[in-house]
PDB file of N, CA, C, O and CB in Angstrom:
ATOM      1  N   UNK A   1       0.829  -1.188   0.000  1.00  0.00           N
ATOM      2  CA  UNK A   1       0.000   0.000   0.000  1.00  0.00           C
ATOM      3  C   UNK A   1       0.875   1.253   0.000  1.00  0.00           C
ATOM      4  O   UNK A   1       0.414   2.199  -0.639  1.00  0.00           O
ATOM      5  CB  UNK A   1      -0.944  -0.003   1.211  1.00  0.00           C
ATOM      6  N   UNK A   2       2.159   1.448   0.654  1.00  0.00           N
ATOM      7  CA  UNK A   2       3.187   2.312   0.895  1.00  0.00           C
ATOM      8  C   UNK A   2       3.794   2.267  -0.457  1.00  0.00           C
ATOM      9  O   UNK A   2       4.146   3.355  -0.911  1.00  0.00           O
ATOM     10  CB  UNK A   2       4.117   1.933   2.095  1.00  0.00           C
ATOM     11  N   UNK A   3       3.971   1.278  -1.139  1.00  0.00           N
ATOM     12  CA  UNK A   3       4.530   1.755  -2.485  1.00  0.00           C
ATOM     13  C   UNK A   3       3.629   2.799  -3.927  1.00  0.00           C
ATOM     14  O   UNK A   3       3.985   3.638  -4.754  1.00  0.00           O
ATOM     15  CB  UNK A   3       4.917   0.284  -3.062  1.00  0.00           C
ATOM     16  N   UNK A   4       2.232   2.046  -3.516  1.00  0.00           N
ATOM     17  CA  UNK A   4       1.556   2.339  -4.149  1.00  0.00           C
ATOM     18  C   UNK A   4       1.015   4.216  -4.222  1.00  0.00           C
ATOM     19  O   UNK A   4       0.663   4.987  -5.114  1.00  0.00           O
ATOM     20  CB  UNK A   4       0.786   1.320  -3.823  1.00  0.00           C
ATOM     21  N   UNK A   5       1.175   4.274  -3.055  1.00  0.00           N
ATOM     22  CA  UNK A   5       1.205   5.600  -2.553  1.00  0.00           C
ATOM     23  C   UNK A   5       2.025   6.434  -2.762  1.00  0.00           C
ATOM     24  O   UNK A   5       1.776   7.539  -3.243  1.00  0.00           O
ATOM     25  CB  UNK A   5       1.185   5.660  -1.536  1.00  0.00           C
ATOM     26  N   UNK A   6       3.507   5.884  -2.316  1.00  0.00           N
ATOM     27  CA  UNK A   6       4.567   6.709  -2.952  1.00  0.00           C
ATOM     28  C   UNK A   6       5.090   6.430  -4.485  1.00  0.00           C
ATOM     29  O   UNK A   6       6.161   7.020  -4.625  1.00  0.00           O
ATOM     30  CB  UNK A   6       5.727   6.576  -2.062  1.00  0.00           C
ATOM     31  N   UNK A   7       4.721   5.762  -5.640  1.00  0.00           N
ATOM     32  CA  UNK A   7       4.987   6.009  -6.787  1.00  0.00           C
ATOM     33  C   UNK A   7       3.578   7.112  -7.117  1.00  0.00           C
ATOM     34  O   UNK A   7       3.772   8.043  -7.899  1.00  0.00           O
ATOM     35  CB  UNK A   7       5.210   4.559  -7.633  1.00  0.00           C
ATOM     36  N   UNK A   8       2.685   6.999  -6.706  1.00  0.00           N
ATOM     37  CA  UNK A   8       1.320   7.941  -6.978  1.00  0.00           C
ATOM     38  C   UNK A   8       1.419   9.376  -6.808  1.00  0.00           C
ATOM     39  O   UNK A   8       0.829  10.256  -7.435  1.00  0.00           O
ATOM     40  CB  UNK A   8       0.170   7.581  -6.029  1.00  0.00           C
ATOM     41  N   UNK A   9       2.414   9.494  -5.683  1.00  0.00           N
ATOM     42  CA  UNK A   9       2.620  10.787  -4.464  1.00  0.00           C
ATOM     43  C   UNK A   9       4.139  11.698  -5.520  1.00  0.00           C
ATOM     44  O   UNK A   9       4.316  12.912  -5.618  1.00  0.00           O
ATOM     45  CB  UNK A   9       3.360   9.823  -2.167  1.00  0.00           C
ATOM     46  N   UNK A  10       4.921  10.655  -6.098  1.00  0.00           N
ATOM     47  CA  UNK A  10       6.218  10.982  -7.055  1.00  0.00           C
ATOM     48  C   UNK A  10       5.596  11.236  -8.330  1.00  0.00           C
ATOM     49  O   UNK A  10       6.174  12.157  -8.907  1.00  0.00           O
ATOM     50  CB  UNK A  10       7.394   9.720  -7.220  1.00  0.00           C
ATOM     51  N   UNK A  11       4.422  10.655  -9.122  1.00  0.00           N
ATOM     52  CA  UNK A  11       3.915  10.652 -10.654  1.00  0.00           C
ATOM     53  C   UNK A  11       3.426  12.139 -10.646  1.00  0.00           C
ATOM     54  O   UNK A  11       3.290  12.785 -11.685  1.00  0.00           O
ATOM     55  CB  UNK A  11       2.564   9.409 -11.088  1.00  0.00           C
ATOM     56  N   UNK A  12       3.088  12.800  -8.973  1.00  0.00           N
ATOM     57  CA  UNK A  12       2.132  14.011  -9.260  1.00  0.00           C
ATOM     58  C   UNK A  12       3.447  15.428  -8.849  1.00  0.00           C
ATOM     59  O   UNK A  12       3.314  16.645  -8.981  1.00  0.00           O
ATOM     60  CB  UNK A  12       0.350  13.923  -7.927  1.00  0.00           C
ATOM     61  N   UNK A  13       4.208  14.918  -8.522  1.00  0.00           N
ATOM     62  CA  UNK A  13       5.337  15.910  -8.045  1.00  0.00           C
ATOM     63  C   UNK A  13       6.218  15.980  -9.591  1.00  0.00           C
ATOM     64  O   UNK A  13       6.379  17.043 -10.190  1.00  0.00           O
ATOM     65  CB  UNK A  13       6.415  15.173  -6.476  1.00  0.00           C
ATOM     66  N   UNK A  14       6.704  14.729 -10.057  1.00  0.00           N
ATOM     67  CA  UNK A  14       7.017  15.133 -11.193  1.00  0.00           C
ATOM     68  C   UNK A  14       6.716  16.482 -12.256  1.00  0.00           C
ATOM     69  O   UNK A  14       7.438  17.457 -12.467  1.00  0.00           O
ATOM     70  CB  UNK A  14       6.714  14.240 -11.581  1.00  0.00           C
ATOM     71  N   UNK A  15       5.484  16.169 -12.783  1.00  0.00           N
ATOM     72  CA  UNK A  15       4.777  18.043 -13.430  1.00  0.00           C
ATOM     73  C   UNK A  15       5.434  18.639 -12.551  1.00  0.00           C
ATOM     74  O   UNK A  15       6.588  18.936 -12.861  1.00  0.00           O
ATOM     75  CB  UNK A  15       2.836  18.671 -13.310  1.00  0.00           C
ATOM     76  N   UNK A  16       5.016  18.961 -11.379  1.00  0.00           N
ATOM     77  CA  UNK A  16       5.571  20.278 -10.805  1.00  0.00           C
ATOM     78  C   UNK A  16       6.429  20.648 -11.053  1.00  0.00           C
ATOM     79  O   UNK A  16       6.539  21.794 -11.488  1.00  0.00           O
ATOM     80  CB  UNK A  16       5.736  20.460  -9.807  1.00  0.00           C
ATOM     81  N   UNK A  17       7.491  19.787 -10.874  1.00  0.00           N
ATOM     82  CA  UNK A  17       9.168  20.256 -11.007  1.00  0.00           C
ATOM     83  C   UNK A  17       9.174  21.266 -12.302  1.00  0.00           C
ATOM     84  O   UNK A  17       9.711  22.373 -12.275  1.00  0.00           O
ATOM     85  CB  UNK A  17      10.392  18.712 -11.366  1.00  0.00           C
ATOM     86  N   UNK A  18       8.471  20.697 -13.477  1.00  0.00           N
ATOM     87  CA  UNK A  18       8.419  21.095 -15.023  1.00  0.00           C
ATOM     88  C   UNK A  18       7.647  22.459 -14.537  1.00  0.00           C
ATOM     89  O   UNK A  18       8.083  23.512 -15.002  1.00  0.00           O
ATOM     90  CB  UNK A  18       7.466  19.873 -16.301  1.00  0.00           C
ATOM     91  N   UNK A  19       6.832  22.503 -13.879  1.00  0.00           N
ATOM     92  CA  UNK A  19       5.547  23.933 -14.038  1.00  0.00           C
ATOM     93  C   UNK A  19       6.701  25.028 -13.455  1.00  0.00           C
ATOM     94  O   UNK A  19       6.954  26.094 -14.015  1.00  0.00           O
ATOM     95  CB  UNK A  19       3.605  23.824 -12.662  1.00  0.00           C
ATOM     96  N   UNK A  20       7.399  24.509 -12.118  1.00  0.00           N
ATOM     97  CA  UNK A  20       7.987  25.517 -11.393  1.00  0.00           C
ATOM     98  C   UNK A  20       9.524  25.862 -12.110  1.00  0.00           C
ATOM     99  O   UNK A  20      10.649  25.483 -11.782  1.00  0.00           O
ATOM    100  CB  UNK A  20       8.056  25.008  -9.810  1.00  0.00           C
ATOM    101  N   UNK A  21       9.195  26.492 -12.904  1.00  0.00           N
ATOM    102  CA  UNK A  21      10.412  26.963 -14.164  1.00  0.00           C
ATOM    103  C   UNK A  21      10.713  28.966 -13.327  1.00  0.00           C
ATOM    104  O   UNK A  21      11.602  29.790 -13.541  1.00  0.00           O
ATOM    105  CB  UNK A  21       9.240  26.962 -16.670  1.00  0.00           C
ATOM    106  N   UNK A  22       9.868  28.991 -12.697  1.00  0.00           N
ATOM    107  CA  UNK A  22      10.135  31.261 -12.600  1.00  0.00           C
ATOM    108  C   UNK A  22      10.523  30.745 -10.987  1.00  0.00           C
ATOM    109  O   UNK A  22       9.931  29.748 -10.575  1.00  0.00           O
ATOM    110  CB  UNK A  22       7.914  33.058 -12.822  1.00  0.00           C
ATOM    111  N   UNK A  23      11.066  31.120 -10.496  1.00  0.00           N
ATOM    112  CA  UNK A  23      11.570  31.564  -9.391  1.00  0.00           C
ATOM    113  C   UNK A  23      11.168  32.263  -8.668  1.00  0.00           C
ATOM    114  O   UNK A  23      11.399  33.376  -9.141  1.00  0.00           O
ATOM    115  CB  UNK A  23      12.337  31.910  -9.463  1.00  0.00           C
ATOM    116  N   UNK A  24      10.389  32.428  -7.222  1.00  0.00           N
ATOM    117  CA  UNK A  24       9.584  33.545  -6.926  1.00  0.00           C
ATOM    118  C   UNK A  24      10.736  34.204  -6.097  1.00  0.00           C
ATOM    119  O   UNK A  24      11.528  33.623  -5.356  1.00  0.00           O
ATOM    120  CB  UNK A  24       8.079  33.235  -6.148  1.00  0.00           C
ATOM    121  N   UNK A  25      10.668  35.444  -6.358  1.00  0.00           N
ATOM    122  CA  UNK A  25      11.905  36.460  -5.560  1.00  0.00           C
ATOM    123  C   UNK A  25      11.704  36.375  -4.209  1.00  0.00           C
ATOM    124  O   UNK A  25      10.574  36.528  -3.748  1.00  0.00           O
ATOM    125  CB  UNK A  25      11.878  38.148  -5.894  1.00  0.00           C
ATOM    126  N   UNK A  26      12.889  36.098  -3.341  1.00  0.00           N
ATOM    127  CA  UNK A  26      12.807  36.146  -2.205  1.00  0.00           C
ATOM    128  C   UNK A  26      12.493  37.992  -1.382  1.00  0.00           C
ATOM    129  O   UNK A  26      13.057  38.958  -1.896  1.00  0.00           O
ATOM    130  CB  UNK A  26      14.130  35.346  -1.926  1.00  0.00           C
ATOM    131  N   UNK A  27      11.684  38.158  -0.297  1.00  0.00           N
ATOM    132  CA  UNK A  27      11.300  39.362   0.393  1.00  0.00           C
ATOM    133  C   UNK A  27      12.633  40.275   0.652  1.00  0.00           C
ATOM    134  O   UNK A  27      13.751  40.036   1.107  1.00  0.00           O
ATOM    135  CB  UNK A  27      10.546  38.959   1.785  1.00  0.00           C
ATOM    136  N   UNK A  28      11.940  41.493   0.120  1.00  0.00           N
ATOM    137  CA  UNK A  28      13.415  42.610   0.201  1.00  0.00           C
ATOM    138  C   UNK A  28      13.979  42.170   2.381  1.00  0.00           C
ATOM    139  O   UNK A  28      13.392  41.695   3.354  1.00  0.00           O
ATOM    140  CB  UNK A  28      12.507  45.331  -0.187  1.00  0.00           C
ATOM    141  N   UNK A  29      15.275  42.678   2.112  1.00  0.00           N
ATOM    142  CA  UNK A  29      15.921  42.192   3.704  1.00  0.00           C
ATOM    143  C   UNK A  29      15.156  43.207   4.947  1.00  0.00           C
ATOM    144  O   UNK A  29      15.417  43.135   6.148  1.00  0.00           O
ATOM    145  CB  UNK A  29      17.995  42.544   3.770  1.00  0.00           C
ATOM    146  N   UNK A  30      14.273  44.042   4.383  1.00  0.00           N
ATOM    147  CA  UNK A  30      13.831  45.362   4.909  1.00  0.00           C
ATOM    148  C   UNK A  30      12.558  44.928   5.525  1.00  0.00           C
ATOM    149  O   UNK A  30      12.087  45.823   6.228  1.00  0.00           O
ATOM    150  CB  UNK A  30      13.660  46.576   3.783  1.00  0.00           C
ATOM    151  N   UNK A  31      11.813  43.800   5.493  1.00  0.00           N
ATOM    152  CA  UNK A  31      10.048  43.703   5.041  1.00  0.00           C
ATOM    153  C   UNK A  31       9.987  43.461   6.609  1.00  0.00           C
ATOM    154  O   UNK A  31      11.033  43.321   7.244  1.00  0.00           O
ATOM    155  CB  UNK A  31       9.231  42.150   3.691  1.00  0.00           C
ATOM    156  N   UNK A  32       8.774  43.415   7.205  1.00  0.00           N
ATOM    157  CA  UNK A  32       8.241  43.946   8.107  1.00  0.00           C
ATOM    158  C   UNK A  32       8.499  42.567   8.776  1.00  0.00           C
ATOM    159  O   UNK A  32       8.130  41.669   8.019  1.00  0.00           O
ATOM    160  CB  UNK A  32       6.866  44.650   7.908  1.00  0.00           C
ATOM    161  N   UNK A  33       9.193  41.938  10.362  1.00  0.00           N
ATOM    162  CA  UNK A  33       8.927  41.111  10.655  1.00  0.00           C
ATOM    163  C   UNK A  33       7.762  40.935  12.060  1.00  0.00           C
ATOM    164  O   UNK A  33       7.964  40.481  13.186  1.00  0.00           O
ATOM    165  CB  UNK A  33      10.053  40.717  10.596  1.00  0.00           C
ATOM    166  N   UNK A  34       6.492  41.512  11.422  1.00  0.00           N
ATOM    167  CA  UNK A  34       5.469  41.167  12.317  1.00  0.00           C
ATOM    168  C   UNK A  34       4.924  39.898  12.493  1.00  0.00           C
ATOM    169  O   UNK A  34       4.798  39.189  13.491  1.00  0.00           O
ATOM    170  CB  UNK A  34       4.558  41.837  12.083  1.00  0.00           C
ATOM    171  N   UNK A  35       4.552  39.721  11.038  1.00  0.00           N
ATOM    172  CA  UNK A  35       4.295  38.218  10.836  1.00  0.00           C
ATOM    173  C   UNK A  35       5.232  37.037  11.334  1.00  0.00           C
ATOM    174  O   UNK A  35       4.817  35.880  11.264  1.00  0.00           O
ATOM    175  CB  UNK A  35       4.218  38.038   9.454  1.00  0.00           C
ATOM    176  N   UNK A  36       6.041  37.220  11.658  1.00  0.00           N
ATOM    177  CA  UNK A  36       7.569  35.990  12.120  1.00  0.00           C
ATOM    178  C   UNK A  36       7.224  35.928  13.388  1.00  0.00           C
ATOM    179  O   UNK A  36       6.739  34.930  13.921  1.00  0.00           O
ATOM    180  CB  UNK A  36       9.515  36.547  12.000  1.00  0.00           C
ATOM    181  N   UNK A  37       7.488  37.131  14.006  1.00  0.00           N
ATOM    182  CA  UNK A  37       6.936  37.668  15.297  1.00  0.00           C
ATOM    183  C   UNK A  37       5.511  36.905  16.040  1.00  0.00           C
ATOM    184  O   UNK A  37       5.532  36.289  17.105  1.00  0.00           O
ATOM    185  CB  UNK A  37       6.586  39.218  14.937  1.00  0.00           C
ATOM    186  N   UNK A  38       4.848  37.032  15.558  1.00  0.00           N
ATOM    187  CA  UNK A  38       3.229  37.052  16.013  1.00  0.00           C
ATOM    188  C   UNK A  38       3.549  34.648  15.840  1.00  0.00           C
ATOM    189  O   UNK A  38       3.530  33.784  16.715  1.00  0.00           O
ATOM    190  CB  UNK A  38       1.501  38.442  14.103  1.00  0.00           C
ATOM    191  N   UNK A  39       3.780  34.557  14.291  1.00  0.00           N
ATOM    192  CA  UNK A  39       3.890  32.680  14.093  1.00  0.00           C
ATOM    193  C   UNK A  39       4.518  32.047  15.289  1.00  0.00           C
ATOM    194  O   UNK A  39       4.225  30.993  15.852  1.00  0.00           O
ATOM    195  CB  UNK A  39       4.994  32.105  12.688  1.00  0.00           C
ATOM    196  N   UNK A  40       5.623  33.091  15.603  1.00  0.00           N
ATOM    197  CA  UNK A  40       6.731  32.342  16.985  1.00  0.00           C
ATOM    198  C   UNK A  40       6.267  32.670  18.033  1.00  0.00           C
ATOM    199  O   UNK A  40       6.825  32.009  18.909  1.00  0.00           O
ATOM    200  CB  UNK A  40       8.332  32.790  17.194  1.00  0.00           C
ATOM    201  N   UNK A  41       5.476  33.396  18.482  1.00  0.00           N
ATOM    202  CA  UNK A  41       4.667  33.563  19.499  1.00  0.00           C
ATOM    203  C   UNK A  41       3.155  32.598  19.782  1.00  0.00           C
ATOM    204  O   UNK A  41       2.852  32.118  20.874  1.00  0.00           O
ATOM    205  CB  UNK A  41       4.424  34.942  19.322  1.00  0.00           C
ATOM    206  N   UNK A  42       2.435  32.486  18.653  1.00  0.00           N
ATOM    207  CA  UNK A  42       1.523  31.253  18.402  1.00  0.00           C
ATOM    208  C   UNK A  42       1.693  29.919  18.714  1.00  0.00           C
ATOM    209  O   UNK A  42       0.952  29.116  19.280  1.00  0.00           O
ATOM    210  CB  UNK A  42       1.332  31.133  17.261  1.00  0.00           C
ATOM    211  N   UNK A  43       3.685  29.753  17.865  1.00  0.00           N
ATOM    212  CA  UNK A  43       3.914  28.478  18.193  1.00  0.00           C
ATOM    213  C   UNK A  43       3.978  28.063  19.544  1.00  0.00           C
ATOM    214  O   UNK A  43       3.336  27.169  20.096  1.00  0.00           O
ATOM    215  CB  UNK A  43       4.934  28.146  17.658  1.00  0.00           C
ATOM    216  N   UNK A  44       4.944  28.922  20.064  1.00  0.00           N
ATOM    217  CA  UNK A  44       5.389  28.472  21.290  1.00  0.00           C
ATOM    218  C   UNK A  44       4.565  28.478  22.633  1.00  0.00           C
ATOM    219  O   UNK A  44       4.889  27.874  23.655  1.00  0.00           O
ATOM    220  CB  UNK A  44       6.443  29.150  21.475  1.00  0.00           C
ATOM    221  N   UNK A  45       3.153  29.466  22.417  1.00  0.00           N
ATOM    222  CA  UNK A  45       1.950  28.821  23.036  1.00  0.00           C
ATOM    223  C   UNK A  45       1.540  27.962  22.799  1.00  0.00           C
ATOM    224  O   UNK A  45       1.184  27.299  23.773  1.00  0.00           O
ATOM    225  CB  UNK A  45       1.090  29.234  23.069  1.00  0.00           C
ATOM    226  N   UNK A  46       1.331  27.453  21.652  1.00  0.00           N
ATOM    227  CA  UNK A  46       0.888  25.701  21.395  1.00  0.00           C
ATOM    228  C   UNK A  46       1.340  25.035  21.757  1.00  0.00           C
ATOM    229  O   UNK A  46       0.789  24.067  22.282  1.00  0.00           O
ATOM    230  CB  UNK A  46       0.862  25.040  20.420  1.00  0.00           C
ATOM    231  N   UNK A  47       2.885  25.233  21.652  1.00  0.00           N
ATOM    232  CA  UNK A  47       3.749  23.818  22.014  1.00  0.00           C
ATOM    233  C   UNK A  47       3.493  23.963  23.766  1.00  0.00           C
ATOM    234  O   UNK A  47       3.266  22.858  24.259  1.00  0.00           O
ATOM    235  CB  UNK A  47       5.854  23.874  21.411  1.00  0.00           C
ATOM    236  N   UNK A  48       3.489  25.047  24.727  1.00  0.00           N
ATOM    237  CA  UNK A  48       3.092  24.732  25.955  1.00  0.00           C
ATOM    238  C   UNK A  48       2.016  24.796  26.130  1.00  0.00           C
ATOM    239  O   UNK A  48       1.663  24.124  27.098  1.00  0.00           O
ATOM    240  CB  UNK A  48       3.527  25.247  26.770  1.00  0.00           C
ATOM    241  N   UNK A  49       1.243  25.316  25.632  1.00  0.00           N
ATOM    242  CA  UNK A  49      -0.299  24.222  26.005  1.00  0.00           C
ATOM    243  C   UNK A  49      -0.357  23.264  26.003  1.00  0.00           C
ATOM    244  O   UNK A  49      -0.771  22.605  26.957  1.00  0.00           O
ATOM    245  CB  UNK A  49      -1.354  24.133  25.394  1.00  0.00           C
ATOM    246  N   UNK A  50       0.146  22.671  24.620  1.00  0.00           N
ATOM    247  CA  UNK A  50       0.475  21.364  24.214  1.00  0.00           C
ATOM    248  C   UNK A  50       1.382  20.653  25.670  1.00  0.00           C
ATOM    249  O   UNK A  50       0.603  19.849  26.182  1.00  0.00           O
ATOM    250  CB  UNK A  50       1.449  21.498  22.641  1.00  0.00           C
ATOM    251  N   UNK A  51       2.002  20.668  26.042  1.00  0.00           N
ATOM    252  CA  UNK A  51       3.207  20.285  27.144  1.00  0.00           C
ATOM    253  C   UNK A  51       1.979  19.967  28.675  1.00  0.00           C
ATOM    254  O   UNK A  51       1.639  18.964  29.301  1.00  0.00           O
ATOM    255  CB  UNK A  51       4.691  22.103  27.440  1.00  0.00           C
ATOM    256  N   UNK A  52       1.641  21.476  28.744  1.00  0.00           N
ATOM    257  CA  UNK A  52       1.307  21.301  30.223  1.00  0.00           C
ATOM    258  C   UNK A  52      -0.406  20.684  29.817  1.00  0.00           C
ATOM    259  O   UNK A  52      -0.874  20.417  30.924  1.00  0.00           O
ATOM    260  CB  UNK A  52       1.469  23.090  31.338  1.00  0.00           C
ATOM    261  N   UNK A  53      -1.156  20.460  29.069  1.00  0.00           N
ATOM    262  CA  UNK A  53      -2.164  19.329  28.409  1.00  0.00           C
ATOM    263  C   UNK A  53      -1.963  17.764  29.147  1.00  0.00           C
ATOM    264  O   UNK A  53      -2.593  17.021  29.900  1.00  0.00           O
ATOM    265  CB  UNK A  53      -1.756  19.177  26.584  1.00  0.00           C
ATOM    266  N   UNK A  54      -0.525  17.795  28.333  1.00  0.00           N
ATOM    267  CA  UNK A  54       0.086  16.511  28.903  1.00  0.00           C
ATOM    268  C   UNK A  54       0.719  16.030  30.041  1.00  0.00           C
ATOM    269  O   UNK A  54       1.149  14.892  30.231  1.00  0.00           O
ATOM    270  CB  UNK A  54       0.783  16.237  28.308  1.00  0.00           C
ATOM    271  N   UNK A  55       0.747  17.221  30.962  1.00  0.00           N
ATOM    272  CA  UNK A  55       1.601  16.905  32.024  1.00  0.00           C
ATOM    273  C   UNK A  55       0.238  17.019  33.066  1.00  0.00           C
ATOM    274  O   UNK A  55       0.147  16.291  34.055  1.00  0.00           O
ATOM    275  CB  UNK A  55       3.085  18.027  32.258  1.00  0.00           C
ATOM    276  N   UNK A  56      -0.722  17.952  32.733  1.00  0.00           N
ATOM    277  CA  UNK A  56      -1.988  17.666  33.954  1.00  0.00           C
ATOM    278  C   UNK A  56      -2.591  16.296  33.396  1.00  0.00           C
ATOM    279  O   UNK A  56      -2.929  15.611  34.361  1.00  0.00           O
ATOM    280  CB  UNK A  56      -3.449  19.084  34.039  1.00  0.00           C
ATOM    281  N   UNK A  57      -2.821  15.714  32.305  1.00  0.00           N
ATOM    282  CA  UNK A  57      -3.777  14.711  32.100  1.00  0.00           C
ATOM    283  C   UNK A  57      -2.522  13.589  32.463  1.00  0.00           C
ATOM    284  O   UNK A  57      -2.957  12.460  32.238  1.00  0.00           O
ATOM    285  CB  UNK A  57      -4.654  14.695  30.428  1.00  0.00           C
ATOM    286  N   UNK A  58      -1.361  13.554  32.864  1.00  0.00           N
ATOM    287  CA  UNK A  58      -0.607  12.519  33.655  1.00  0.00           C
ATOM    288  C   UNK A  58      -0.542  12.865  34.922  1.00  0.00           C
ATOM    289  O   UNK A  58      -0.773  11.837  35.559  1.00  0.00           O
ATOM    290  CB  UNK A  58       0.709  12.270  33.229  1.00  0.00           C
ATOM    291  N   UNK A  59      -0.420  13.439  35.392  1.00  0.00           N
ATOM    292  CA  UNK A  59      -0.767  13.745  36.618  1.00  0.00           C
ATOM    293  C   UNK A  59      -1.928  13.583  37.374  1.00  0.00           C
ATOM    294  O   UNK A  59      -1.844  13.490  38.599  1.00  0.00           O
ATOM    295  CB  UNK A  59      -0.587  14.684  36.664  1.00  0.00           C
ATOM    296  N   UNK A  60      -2.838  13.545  36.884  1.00  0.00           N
ATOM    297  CA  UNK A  60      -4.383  13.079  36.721  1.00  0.00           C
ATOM    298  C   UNK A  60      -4.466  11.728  36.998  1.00  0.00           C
ATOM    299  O   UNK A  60      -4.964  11.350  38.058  1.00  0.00           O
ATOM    300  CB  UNK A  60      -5.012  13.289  35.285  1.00  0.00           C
ATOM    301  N   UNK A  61      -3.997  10.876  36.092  1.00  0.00           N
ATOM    302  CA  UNK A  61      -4.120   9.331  35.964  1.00  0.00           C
ATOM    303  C   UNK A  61      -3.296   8.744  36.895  1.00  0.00           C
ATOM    304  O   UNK A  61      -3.562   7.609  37.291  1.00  0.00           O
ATOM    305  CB  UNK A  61      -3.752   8.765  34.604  1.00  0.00           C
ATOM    306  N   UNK A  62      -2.054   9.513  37.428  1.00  0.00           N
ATOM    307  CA  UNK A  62      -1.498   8.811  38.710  1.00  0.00           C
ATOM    308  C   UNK A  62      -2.032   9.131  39.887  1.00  0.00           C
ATOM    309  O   UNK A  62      -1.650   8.508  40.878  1.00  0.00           O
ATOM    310  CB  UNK A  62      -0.173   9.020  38.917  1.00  0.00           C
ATOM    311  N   UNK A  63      -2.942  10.081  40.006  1.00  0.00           N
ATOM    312  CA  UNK A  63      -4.319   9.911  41.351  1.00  0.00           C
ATOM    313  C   UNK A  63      -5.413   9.022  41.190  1.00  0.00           C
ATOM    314  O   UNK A  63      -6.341   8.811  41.971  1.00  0.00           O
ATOM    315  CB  UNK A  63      -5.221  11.281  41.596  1.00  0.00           C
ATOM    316  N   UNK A  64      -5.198   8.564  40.150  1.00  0.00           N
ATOM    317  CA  UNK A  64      -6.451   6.659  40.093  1.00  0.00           C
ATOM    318  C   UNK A  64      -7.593   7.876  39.167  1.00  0.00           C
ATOM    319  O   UNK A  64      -8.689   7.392  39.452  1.00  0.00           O
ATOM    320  CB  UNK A  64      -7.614   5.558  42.717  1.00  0.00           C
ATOM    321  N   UNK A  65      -7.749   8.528  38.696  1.00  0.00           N
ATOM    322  CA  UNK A  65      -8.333   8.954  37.804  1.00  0.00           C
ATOM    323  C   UNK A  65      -8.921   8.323  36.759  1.00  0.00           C
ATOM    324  O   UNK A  65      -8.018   7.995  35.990  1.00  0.00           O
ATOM    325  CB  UNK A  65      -7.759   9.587  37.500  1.00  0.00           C
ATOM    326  N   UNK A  66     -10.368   7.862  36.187  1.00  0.00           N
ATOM    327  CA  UNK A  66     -10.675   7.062  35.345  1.00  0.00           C
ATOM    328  C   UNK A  66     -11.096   7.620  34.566  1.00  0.00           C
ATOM    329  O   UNK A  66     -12.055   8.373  34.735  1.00  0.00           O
ATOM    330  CB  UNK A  66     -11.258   6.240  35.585  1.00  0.00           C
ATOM    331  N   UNK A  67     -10.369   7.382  33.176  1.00  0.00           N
ATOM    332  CA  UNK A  67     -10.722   7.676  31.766  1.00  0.00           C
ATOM    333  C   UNK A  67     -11.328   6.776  30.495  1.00  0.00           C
ATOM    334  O   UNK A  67     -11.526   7.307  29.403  1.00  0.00           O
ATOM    335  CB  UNK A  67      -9.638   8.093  31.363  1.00  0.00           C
TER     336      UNK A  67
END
């Protein structure tokens, strides 16, 4: 099933390679980093939400907690 998938997943990437012929210009060194700003701030609340999620719902289950 894994092969089948990845020759299917390679037949459709192939075209691309051919379509993506222009180069999109990389952002002048000047451009605003709000957006970078604000993603790394998003992330790194997720990832500790994400963290302490997991550390109360174990903490939980070692007081005989039934789930």
């Amino acid at each position: 099933m894994l092969n089948k998938w990845l020759s299917g997943a390679s037949a459709l990437l192939v075209p691309a390679v051919a379509l993506a012929d222009e180069a999109v210009a990389a952002p002048p060194p000047n451009a605003d980093p709000t957006a970078l700003i604000l993603f790394a701030v998003v992330m790194v609340a997720m990832i500790g939400g994400f963290a302490g999620y997991i550390y109360l719902k174990e903490k939980g289950n070692k007081r005989g907690a039934v789930k």
